[in-house]
DOFI-246986 format. One record per residue (C-alpha): x, y, z; residue in three letters. Coordinates in steps of 0.1 Angstrom, whole numbers, padded with zeros to 4 digits, always signed. Layout:
% residues N
XYZALA
...
% end
This chain:
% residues 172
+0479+0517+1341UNK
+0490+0528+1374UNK
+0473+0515+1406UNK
+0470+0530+1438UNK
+0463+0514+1473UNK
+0453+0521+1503UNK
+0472+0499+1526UNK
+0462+0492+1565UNK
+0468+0467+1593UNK
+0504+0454+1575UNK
+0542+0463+1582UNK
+0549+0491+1561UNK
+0582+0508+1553UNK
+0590+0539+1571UNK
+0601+0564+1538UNK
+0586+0575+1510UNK
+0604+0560+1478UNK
+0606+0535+1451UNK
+0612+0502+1460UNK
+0618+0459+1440UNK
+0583+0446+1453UNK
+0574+0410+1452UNK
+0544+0399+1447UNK
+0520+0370+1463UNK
+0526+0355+1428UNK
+0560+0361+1427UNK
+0565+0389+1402UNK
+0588+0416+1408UNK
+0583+0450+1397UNK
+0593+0488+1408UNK
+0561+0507+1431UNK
+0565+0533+1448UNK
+0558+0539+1483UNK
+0542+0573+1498UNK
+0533+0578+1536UNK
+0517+0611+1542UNK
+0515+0618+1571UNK
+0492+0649+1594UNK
+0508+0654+1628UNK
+0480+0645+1654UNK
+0452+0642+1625UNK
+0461+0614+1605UNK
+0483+0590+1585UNK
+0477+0577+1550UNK
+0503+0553+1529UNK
+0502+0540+1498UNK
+0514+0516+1472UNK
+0514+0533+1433UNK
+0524+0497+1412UNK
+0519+0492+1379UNK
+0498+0458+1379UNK
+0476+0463+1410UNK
+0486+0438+1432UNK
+0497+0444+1467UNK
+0533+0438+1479UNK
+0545+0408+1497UNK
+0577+0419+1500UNK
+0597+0445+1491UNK
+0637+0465+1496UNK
+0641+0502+1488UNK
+0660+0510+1456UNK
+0685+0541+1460UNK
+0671+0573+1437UNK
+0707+0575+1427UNK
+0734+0539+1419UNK
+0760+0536+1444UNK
+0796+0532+1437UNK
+0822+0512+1456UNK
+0847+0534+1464UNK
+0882+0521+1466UNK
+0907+0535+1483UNK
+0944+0522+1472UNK
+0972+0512+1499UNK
+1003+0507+1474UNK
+1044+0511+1486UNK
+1057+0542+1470UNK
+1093+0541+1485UNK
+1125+0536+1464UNK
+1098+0537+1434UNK
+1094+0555+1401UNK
+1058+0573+1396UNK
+1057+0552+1365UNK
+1059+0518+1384UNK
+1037+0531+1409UNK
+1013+0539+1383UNK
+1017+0510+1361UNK
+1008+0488+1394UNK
+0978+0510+1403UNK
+0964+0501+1367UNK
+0968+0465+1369UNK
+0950+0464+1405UNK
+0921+0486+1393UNK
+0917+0459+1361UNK
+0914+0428+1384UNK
+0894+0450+1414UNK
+0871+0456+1386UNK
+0869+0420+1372UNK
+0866+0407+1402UNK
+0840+0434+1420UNK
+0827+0453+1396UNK
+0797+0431+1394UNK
+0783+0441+1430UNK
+0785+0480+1419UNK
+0805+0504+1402UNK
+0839+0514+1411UNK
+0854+0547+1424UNK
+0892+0547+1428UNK
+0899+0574+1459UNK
+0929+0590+1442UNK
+0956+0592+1467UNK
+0986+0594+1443UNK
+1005+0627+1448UNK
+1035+0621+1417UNK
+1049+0652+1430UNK
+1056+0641+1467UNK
+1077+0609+1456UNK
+1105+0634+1456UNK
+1097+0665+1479UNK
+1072+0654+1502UNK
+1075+0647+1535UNK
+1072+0612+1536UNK
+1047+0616+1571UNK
+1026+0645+1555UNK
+1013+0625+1527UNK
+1009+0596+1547UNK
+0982+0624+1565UNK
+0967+0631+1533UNK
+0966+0599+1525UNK
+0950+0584+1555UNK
+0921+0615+1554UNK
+0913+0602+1520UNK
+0904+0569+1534UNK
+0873+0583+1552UNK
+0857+0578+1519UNK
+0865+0546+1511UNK
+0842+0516+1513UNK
+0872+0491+1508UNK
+0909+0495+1508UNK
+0925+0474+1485UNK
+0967+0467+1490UNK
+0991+0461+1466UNK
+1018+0436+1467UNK
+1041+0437+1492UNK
+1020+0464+1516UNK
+1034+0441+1545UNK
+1070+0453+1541UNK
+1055+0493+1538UNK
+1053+0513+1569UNK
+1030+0533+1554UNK
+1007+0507+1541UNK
+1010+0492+1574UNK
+0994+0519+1590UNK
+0969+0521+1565UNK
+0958+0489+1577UNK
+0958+0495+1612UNK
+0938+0525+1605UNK
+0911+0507+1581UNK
+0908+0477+1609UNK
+0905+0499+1638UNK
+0879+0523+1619UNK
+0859+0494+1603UNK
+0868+0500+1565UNK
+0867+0467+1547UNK
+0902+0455+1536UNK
+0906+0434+1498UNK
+0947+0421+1500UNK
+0969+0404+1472UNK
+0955+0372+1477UNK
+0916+0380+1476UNK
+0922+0396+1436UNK
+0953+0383+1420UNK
+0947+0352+1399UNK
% end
């Protein structure tokens, strides 16, 4: 059965959506949340749940999941694209045993095989860095310290406020 209610005189959310309600018993279910509103008429909201009680609490679920996306700082110099990829793998497997619980991951693909050899080394570090825009986290391989281009990568993700996951934080 689906309830509706008319809801006055509490704090209400601002959107229409669905949204993980609590209950004054406790229970947690999905409701949906509609505000209609008339410019200069009038305003109605409403809770539609599925046991009738009112909402004690409640956080908005997304209409769509979200994904972590993970950007990859990793040295490429004096490497062959087979190492490079080998290493990329083994991060992703223990990013994803490690994180994967809080969401799903999304590896921002930044690995151009083709510029190891005839790319210009500043170019791709370009590329690279517009990629990060993206990126929720930036995770860094082993030795990005000794990389000037994973060093920059870091200065870019901590002066533009994209979370940073290093060596220490995943290898176990």
């Amino acid at each position: 059965m689906d309830y509706s209610w008319n809801v006055t005189g509490k704090t209400l959310p601002k959107e229409t959506g669905k949204y993980l309600i609590i209950t004054e018993d406790g229970d947690y279910q999905i409701a949906k949340f509609i505000r209609c509103t008339i410019p200069g008429v009038a305003e109605m909201v409403r809770w539609e749940t599925n046991h009738g009680e009112l909402p004690k609490y409640w956080t908005e679920l997304p209409e769509k999941p979200k994904t972590l996306k993970v950007f990859i700082s990793q040295p490429m110099s004096g490497r062959t694209a087979d190492e490079i990829v080998e290493e990329r793998a083994m991060m992703i497997r223990r990013i994803s045993q490690k994180y994967s619980y809080l969401l799903p991951l999304q590896i921002v693909d930044s690995f151009n095989p083709k510029a190891l050899n005839d790319g210009n080394p500043i170019e791709e570090l370009g590329k690279c860095i517009s990629l990060m825009h993206d990126a929720d986290y930036v995770v860094f391989a082993n030795n990005w310290d000794k990389s000037k281009g994973c060093r920059t990568e870091n200065f870019v993700a901590t002066e533009y406020g994209i979370k940073r996951i290093y060596p220490e934080d995943y290898m176990f």
